[in-house]
N, C-alpha and C positions, 0 to 999 in steps of 0.2 A: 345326649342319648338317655332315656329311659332308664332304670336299675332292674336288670333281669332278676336278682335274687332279692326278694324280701326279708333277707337280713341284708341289715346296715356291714355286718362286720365281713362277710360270706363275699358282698359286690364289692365293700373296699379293696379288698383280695385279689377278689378277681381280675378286678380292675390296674393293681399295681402289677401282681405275677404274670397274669393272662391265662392260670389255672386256678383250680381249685379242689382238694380231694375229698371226698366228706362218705360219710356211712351212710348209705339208704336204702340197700336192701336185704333183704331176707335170705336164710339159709335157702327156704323153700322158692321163693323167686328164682333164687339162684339155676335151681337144679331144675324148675320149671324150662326156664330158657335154655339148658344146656340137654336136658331131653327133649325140644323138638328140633335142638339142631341133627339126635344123632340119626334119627330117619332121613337127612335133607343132605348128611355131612357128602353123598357119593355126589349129590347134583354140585355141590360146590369144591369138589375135588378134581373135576372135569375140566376147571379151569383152571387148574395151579400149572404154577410153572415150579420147579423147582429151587426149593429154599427160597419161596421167595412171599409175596403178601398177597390176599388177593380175597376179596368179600364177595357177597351176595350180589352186588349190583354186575358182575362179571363174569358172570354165569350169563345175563342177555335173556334171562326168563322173566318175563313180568309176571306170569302165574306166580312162580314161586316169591319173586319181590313181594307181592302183596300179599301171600300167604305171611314170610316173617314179619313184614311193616305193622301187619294188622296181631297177630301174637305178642310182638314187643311191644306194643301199647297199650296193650291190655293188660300184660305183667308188671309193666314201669308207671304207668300215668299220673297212680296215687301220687307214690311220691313225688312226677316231676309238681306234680300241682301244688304240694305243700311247699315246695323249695323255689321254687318259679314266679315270677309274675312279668308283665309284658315282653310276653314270648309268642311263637307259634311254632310248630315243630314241623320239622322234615321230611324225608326217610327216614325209616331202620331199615341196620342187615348187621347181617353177620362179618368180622370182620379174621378172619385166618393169620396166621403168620406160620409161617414153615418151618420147620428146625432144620440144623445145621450151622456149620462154621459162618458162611456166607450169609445167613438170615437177618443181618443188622442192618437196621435201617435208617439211612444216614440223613443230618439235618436235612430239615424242609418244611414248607407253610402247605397248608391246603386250599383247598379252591378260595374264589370270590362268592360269594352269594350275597351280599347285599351292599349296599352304599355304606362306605367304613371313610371315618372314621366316626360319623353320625350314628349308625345302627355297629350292630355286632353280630355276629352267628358263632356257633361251639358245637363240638359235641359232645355229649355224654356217654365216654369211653367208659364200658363196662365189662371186666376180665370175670369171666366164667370160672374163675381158679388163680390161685395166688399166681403172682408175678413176681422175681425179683432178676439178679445179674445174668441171673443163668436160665432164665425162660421169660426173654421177651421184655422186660420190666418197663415202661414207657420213660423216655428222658425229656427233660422241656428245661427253652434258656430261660427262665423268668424274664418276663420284662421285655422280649425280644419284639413286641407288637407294636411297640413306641420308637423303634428303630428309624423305619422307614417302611412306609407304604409300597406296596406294588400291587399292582395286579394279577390273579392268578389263576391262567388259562387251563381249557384240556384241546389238546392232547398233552402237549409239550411246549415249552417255552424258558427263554433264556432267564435262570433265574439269579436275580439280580446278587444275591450274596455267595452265589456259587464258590467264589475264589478264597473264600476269607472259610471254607466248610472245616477245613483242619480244626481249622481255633474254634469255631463253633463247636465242632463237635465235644472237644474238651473242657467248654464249658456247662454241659448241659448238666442239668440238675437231677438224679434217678429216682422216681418210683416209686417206692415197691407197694402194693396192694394185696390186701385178703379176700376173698370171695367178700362180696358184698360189699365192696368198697369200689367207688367210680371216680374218675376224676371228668371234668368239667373243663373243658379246653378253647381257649378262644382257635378261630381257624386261621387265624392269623400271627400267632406266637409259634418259633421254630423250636421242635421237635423230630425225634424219633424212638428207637425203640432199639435196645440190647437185642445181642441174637438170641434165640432158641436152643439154649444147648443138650433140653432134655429129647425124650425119644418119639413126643407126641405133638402136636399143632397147639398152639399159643390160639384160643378162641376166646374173642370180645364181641360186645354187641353195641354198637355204632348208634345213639338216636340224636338224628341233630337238628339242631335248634339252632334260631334267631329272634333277634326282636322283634315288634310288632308294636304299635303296627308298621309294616316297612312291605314294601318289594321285591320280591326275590327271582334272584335273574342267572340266570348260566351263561358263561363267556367260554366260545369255542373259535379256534383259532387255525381253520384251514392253510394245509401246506406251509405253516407258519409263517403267514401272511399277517403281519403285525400292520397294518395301516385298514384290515377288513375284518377287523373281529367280532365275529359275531353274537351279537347277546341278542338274549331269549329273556322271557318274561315268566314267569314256572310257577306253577304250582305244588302244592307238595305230590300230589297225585302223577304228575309230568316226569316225577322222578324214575316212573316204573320204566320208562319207554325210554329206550337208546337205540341210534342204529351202529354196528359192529365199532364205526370209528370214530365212538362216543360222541356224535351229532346226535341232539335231543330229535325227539320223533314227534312230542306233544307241545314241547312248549312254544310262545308265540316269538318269533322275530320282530325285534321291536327297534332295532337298530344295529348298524357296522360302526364300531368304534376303532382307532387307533392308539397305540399304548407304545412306547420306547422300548421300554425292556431292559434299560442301561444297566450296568454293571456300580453296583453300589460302589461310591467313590469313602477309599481310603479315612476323608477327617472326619464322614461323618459317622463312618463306625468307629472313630477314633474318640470323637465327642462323645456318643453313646456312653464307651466305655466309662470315661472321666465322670459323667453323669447318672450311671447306674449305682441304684442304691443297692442292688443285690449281688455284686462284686465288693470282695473282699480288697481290700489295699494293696494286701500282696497280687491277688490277683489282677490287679488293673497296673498294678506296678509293672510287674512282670512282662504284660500285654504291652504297653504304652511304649515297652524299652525293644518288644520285636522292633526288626528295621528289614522286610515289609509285616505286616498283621499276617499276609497270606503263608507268613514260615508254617512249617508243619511241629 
């Protein structure tokens, strides 16, 4: 694979954690992006559900998708170009998170979009306003992208570390960021996010990226029919267009795949553990002595 970041020290990083945090923008950026969201915040509050997470793409307006996609590139691009090389970019949208007791968001990977583990895709998680324990703060297991592969459909599908989510969840690493600070996340390192516990919505701004040159494709997974999965060929343009049951509307069908969906077996998240550099002893001690991993 190609090195996304043109520092040496930035892609090493990235490459062992699966994240990376770094300062790139401006107070004034900042407040740029957070003033066109407050005219737009009613069209994307039409879609919340309560305490719960929910962005621009879920609204089902391309108008308004291509209004933000084309604003956050304009605000971001400098930078991604100084920090970036052999990439091509996504969408943007805005990404919400709800407050309340219930608003935490527990482990999990994000979609598939390109051939992995050859190429890579990330986003560039950008919080409009500090984050920490108590509004929203992002968590991620380090390292969790060398696990074990899967594939990662929409709507739904059985994901494969579902059972071992306790321990995951207590291992995740937190956070916290100041306005102008982004983290850089592979889509394939598990994560989530602290709840919201102040009085206001947790807003970030979503631009994601992959390598390049590469492919990029969407895996949709009818009536979860794991032997007829359907991928798509996509453009980043292809992003605007969904129909209700997030079947892409633009992009090309380019084939029906079939994918297992097995439930990660026990030695290899056991191996994992034995072989991660960023577990502490006690903690792999402690792990290795559960009898099963899935205790809570």
């Amino acid at each position: 694979m190609l090195p996304v970041f043109k520092d040496k020290k930035l892609q090493a990083k990235f490459d062992s954690d699966g994240y990376v945090k770094l300062q790139l923008f401006s107070a004034q950026q900042i407040a740029t992006l957070r003033n066109f969201y407050a005219p737009i915040q009613q069209e994307h509050e039409a879609a919340i559900r309560e305490e719960s997470l929910y962005s621009s793409v879920e609204t089902g307006n391309a108008d308004l998708l291509i209004r933000v996609d084309k604003i956050v590139k304009e605000v971001v691009m400098e930078q991604v170009e100084n920090v970036f090389q052999n990439y091509q970019t996504l969408i943007s949208n805005y990404l919400i998170k709800g407050n309340g007791d219930k608003s935490e968001l527990f482990p999990h990977q994000d979609l598939t979009f390109v051939n992995e583990p050859e190429q890579c895709s990330f986003n560039l998680w950008i919080p409009l306003q500090k984050t920490d324990k108590n509004s929203g703060q992002l968590r991620v297991l380090k390292g969790s992208h060398k696990i074990q592969y899967t594939l990662r459909v929409v709507p739904t599908y059985q994901w494969p570390f579902q059972k071992f989510s306790n321990t995951l969840r207590n291992l995740l690493t937190p956070i916290d960021t100041e306005p102008g600070e982004c983290v850089v996340l592979n889509h394939s390192v598990i994560h989530g996010s602290a709840p919201n516990l102040t009085s206001q919505p947790r807003v970030a701004v979503i631009l994601g990226m992959c390598s390049a040159p590469a492919p990029v494709y969407y895996y949709y997974m009818p009536n979860g029919d794991n032997m007829r999965i359907e991928k798509y060929l996509m453009t980043a343009e292809d992003y605007y267009y969904f129909l209700p049951d997030g079947r892409p509307q633009k992009g090309k069908l380019v084939d029906h795949v079939s994918y297992p969906f097995e439930p990660t077996h026990e030695e290899i998240f056991r191996n994992w553990i034995r072989q991660d550099s960023h577990l502490s002893f006690w903690q792999k001690n402690k792990l290795l002595h559960l009898q099963p991993l899935t205790s809570k």
